[in-house]
C-alpha positions as CSV (number, residue, x, y, z in Angstrom):
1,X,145.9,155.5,36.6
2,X,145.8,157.3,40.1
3,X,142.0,156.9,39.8
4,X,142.2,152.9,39.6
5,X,142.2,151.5,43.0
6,X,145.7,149.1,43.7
7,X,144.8,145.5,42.8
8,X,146.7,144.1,46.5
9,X,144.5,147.1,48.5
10,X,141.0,145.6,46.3
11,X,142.6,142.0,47.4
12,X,143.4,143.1,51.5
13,X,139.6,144.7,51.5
14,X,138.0,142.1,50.0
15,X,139.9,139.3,52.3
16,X,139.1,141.7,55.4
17,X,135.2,141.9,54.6
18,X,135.3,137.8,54.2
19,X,137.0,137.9,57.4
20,X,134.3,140.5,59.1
21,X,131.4,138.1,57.8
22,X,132.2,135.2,59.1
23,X,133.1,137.1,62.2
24,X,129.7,137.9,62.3
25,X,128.6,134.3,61.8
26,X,130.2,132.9,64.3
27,X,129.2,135.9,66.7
28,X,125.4,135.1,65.9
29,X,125.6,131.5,66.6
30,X,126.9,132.5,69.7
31,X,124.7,134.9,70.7
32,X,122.0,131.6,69.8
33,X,123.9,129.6,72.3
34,X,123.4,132.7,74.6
35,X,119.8,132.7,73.9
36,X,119.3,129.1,74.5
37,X,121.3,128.8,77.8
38,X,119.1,132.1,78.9
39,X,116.2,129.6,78.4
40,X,117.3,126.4,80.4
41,X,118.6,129.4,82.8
42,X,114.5,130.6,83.0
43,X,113.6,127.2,83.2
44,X,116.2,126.2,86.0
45,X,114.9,129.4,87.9
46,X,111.2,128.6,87.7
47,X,112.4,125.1,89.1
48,X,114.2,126.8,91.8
49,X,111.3,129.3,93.0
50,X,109.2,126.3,93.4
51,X,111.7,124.2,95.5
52,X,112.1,127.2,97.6
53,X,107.9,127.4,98.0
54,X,108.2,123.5,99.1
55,X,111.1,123.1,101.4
56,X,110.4,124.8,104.7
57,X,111.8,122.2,107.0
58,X,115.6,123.3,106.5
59,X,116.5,126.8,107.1
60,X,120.2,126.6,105.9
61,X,118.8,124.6,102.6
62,X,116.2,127.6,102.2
63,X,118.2,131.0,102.4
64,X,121.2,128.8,100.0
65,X,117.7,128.0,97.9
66,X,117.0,132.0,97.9
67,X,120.1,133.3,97.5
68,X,121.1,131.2,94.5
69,X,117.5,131.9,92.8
70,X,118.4,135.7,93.4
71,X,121.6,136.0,92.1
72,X,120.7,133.6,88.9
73,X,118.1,135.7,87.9
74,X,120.4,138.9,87.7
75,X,123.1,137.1,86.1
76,X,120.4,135.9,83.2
77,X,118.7,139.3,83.4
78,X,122.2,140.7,82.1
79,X,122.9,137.6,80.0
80,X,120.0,138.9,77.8
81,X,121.4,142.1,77.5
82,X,125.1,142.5,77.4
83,X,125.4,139.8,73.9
84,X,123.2,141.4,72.0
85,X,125.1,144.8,72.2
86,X,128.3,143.3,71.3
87,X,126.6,141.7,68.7
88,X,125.2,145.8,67.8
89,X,128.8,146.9,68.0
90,X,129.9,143.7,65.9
91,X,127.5,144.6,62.6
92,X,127.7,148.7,62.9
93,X,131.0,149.0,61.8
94,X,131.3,148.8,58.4
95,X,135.1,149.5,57.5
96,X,137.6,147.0,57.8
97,X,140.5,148.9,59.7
98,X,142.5,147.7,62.2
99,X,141.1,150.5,64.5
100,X,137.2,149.7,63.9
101,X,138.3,145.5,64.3
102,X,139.8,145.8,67.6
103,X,136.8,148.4,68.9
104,X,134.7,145.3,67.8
105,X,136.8,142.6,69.7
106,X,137.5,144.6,72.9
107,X,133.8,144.9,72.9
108,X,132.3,141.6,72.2
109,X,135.0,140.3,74.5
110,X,134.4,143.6,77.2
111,X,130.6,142.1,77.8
112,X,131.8,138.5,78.0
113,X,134.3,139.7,81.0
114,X,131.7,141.9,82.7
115,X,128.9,138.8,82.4
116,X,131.3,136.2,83.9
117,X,132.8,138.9,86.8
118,X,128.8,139.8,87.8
119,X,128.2,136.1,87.6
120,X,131.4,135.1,89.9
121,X,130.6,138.0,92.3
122,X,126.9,137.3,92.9
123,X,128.0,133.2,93.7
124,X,130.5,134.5,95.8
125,X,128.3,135.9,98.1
126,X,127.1,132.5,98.5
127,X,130.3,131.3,100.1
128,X,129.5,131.1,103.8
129,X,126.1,129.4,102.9
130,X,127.7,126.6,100.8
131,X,130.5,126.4,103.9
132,X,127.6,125.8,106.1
133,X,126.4,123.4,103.8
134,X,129.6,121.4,103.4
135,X,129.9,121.0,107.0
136,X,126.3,119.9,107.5
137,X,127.0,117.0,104.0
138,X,130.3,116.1,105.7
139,X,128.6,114.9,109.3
140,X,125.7,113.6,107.2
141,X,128.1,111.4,104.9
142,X,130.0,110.4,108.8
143,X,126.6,109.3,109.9
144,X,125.6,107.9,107.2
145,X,129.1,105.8,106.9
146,X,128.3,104.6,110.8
147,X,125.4,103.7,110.4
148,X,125.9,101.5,107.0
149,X,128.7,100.1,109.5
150,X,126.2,99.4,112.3
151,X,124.0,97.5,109.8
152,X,126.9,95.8,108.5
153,X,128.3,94.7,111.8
154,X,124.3,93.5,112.9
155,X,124.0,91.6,109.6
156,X,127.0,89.9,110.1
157,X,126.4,88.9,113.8
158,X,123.0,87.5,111.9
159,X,124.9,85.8,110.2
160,X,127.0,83.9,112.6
161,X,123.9,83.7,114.7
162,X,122.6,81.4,111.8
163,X,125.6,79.7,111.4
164,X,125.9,78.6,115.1
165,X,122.4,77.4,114.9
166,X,121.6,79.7,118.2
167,X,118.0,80.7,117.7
168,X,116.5,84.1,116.9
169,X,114.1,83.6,119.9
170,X,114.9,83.6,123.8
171,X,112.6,82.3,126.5
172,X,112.9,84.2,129.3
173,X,112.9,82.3,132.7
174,X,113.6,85.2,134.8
175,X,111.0,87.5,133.2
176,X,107.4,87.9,132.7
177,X,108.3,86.9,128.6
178,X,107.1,83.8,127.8
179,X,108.8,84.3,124.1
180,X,110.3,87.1,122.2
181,X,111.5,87.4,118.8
182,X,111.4,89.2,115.2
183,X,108.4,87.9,112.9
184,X,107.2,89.7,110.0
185,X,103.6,90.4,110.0
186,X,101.2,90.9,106.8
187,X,99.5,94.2,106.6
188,X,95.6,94.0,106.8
189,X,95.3,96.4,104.0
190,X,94.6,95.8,100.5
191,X,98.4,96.4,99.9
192,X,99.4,93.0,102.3
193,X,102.8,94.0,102.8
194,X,104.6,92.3,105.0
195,X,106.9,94.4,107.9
196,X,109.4,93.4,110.2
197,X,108.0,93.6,113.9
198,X,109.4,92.5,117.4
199,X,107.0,90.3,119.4
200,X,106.6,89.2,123.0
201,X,104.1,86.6,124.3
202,X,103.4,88.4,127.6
203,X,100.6,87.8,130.2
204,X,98.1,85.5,127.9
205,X,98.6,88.4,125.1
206,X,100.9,88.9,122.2
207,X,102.3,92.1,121.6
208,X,104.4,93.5,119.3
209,X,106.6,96.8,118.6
210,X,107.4,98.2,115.1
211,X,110.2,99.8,115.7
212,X,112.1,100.5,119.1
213,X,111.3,104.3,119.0
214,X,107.2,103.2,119.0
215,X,104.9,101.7,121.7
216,X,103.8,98.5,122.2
217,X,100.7,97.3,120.7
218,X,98.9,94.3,122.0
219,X,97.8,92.4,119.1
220,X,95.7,89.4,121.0
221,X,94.4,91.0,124.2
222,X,93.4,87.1,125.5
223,X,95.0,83.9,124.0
224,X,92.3,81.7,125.3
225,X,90.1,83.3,122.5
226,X,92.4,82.4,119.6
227,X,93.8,79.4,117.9
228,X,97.3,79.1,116.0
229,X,97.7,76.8,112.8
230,X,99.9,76.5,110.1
231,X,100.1,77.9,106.8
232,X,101.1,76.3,103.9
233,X,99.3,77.6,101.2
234,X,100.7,80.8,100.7
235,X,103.2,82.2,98.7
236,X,105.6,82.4,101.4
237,X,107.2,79.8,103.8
238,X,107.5,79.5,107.3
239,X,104.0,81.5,107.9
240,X,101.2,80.7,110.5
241,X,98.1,82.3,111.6
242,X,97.0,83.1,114.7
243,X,92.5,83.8,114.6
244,X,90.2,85.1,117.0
245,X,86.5,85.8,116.6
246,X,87.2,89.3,115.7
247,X,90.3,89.5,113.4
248,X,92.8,87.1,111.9
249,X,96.7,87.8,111.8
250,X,99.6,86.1,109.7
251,X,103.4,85.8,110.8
252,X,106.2,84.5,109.4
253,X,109.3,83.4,111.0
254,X,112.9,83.2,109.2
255,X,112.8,79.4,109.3
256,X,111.3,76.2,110.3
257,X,112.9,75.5,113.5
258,X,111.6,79.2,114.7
259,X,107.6,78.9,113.1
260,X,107.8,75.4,115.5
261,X,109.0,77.5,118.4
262,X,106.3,80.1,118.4
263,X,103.7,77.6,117.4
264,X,104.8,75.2,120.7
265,X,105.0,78.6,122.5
266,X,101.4,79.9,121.5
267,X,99.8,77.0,121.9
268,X,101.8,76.2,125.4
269,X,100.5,79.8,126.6
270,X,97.0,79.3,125.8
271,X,96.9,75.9,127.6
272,X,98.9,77.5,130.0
273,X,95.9,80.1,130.7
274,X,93.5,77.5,130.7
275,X,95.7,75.3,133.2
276,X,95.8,79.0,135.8
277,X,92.1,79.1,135.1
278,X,91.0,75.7,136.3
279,X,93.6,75.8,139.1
280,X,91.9,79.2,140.2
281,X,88.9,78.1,140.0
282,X,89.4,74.9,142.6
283,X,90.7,77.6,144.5
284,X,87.7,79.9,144.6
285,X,85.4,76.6,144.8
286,X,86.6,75.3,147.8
287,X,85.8,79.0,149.7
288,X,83.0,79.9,147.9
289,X,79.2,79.6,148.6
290,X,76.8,76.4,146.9
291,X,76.7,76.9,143.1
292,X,72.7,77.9,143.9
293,X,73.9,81.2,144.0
294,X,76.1,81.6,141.4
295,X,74.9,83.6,138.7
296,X,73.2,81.0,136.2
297,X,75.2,80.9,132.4
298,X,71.3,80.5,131.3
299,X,70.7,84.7,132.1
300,X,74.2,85.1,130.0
301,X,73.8,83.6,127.1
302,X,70.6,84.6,126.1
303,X,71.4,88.0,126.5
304,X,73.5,87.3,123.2
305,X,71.7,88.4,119.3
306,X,68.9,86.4,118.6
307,X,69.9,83.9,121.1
308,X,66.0,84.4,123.3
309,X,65.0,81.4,120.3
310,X,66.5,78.5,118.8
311,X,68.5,78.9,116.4
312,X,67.3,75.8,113.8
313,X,63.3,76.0,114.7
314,X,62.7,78.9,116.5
315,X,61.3,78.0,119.4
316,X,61.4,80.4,122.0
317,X,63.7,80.1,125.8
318,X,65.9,77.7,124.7
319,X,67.7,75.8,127.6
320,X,70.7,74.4,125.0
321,X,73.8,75.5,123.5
322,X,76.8,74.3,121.2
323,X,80.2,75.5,121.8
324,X,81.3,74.9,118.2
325,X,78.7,76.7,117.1
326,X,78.3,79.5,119.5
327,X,74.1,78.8,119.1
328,X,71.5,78.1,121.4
329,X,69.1,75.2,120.7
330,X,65.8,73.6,122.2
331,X,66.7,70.2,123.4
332,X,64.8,68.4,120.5
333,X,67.4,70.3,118.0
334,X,70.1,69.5,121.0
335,X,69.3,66.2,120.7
336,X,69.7,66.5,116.7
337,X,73.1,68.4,117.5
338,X,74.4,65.6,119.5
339,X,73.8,63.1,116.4
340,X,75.7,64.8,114.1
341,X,79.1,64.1,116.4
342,X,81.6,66.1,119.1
343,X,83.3,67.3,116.0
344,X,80.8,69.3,114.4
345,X,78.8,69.9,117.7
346,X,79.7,69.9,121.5
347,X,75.8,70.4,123.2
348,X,75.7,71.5,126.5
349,X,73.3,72.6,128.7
350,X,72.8,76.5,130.0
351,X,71.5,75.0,133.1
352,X,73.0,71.7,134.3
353,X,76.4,71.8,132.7
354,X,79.5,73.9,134.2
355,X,80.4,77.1,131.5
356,X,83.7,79.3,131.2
357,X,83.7,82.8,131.2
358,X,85.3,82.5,127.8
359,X,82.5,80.3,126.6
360,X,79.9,82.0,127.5
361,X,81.5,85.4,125.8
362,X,81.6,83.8,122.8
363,X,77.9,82.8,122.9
364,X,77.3,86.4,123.1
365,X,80.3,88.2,120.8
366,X,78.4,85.7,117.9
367,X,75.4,84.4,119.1
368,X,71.9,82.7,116.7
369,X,72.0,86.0,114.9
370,X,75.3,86.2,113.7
371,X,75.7,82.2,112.7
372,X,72.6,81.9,111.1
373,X,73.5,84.8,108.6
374,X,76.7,83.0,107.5
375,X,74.7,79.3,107.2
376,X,71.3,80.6,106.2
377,X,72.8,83.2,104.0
378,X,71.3,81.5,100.7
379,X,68.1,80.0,101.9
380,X,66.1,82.4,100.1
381,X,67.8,81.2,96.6
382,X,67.5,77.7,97.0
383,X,63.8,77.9,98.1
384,X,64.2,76.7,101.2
385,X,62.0,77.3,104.3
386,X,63.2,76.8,107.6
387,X,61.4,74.6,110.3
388,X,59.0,76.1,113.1
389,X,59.1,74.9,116.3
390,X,56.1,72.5,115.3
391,X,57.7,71.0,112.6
392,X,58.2,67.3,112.7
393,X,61.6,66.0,113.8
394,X,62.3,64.5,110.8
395,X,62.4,67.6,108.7
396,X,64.2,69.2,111.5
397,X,66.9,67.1,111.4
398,X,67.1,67.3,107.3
399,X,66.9,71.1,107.8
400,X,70.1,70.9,110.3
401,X,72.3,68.3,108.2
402,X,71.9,70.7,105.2
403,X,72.9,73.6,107.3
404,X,75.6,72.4,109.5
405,X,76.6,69.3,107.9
406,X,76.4,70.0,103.7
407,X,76.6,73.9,104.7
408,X,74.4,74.0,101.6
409,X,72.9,77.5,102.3
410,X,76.6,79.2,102.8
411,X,78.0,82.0,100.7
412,X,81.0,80.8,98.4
413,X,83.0,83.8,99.6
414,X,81.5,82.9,102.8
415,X,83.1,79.3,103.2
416,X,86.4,80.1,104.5
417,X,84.5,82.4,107.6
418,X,82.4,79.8,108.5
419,X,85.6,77.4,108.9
420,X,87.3,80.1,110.7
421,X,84.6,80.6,113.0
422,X,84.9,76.7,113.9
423,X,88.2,76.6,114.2
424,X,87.8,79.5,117.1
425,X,84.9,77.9,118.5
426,X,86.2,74.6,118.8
427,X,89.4,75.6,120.6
């Protein structure tokens, strides 16, 4: 019977080799876990090495950045090492003593103690970087806190502002200003955003600053070249245009009462300019020399495009012009001009009548060459021929009521320049 093995000691051994499996089960999922967290660890540090390769600006952010990428990649470079040998040491063993279980144990749990020591030593070298780095997030969060503050305190003064009815804008009697104020102007670009911008209606020009730290921009160099209106067609309220022959601008104010107050003062400043002009000019008249020696407006305006023949029949050295229009014109088309009424057509003469410096740089900013491509843009597609100079009147004056009056030969994208181009002409 000594050669039968005890029936307790085949029970102990077969309860400690259930025990040793699942020992090494849950040891292998472990080691899994391991595996995967090595992974998002290789992931995190390919992450980190190109965050390090992008921010330059920060030096304190950069050596943190270097250090950190450093000292993760030894601590996953032993993570890939030191689980798997306790694993070995967990599946050589193939007794079940006490002696061969704690070997096991002390080793499995030997490699956890050493991966967690080499992983606290290498962060700790990172200690007076992240104390650098507190210090530099605690007087960011202070500034950050004042200056929510600031904005809270200016929003709220807003606020009141509104409340008290005081307006946004301020004349400025003792100053060169004629008005100053915040408007929010809509980007030119295909985006048409619309940013927040200080203006100033200063010397016949309006200028504007985007930001306190940033120059001044004059927007409108000369108000006498420009005319305001309203807009009401737009998706926003409150809004207005300001044209000239060159460019076109929108604003919006924050209400209605202040959209009336920069229309008054735009339109007050330009007939302001026009009221120094004339004033200056009596001045100059009464000390200058006989108006036979001025230089003649006739010389002027036919230096403009196209403007050496009329603009309707071709006939060359005209001696006419419209203001509206910005054309010059024999006087049989003049006379034509003059039919169709002041509002579509103000004929003068570039050698009897009195011009403006203003008027005259119109005549040659646009000029017959210019004009006649917005209202002859179509001729060719509605067959239409345009009248020589020995045309008979009648089919001149057909010929100029289609073009001026019906605006038959226009573009359809074109209609809206050819009104804006009126509106600045007929200022």
């Amino acid at each position: 019977m000594d050669s039968l093995l005890d029936f307790e000691d085949c029970l102990i051994g077969l309860y400690c080799l259930f025990l040793n499996n699942q020992v090494m089960k849950l040891c292998g999922k472990m080691v899994e876990a391991g595996q995967a967290y090595s992974t998002a660890n290789k992931l995190l540090l390919s992450g980190l090495a190109e965050l390090c390769t992008n921010q330059t600006k920060d030096s304190v952010i950069t050596t943190c950045l270097n250090q950190f990428h450093q000292g993760l990649q030894e601590m996953v470079s032993f993570h890939t090492v030191s689980p798997r040998s306790a694993r070995g040491d967990m599946i050589r063993p193939s007794s079940c003593t006490d002696s061969s279980l704690r070997f096991q144990m002390f080793s499995f749990v030997h490699a956890q103690f050493t991966f967690f020591h080499q992983g606290f030593d290498l962060l700790r070298d990172l200690e007076p970087t992240m104390k650098t780095m507190a210090a530099q997030l605690s007087q960011l969060s202070a500034d950050c806190t004042a200056k929510r503050k600031e904005l809270e305190n200016r929003h709220l003064l807003v606020q009141q502002r509104d409340a008290s009815g005081e307006p946004m804008v301020s004349a400025c009697p003792g100053n060169d200003d004629i008005i100053r104020g915040y408007l929010f102007k809509r980007s030119r670009r295909k985006s048409k955003m619309w940013k927040r911008s200080w203006f100033t209606i200063r010397d016949n020009q309006l200028i504007y600053r985007k930001s306190h730290k940033e120059e001044a921009v004059v927007l409108f160099e000369d108000l006498r070249l420009c005319a305001v209106k309203s807009l009401d067609h737009v998706d926003r309220r409150f809004c207005f245009e300001l044209l000239s022959v060159q460019k076109c601008c929108a604003l919006q104010a924050d209400s209605e009462q202040l959209k009336q107050a920069w229309l008054s003062a735009l339109q007050g400043s330009i007939d302001l300019a026009y009221r120094e002009r004339t004033d200056t000019q009596l001045t100059q008249a009464a000390n200058s020399p006989p108006p036979s020696i001025w230089p003649a407006a006739l010389s002027v305006a036919l230096s403009g495009p196209g403007n050496q023949r009329c603009c309707d029949c071709g006939e060359e050295e005209p001696r006419w012009a419209s203001i509206n229009l910005a054309v010059t014109m024999c006087i049989e088309c003049s006379g034509i001009h003059r039919s169709l009424g002041v509002h579509l057509s103000k004929v003068r003469s570039l050698t009897l009548d009195s011009w403006e410096a203003e008027q005259l740089k119109l005549l040659c900013v646009l000029g017959n060459d210019v004009m006649n491509q917005i209202y002859e843009a179509r001729c060719s597609e509605e067959g239409r021929l345009k009248p020589r100079a020995d045309s008979p009147r009648a089919e001149k004056e057909a010929w100029i009521k289609e073009k001026y009056v019906e605006k038959k030969f226009v573009q359809a994208n074109g209609a809206r320049e050819s009104d804006r181009l009126h509106i600045l002409t007929g200022i």
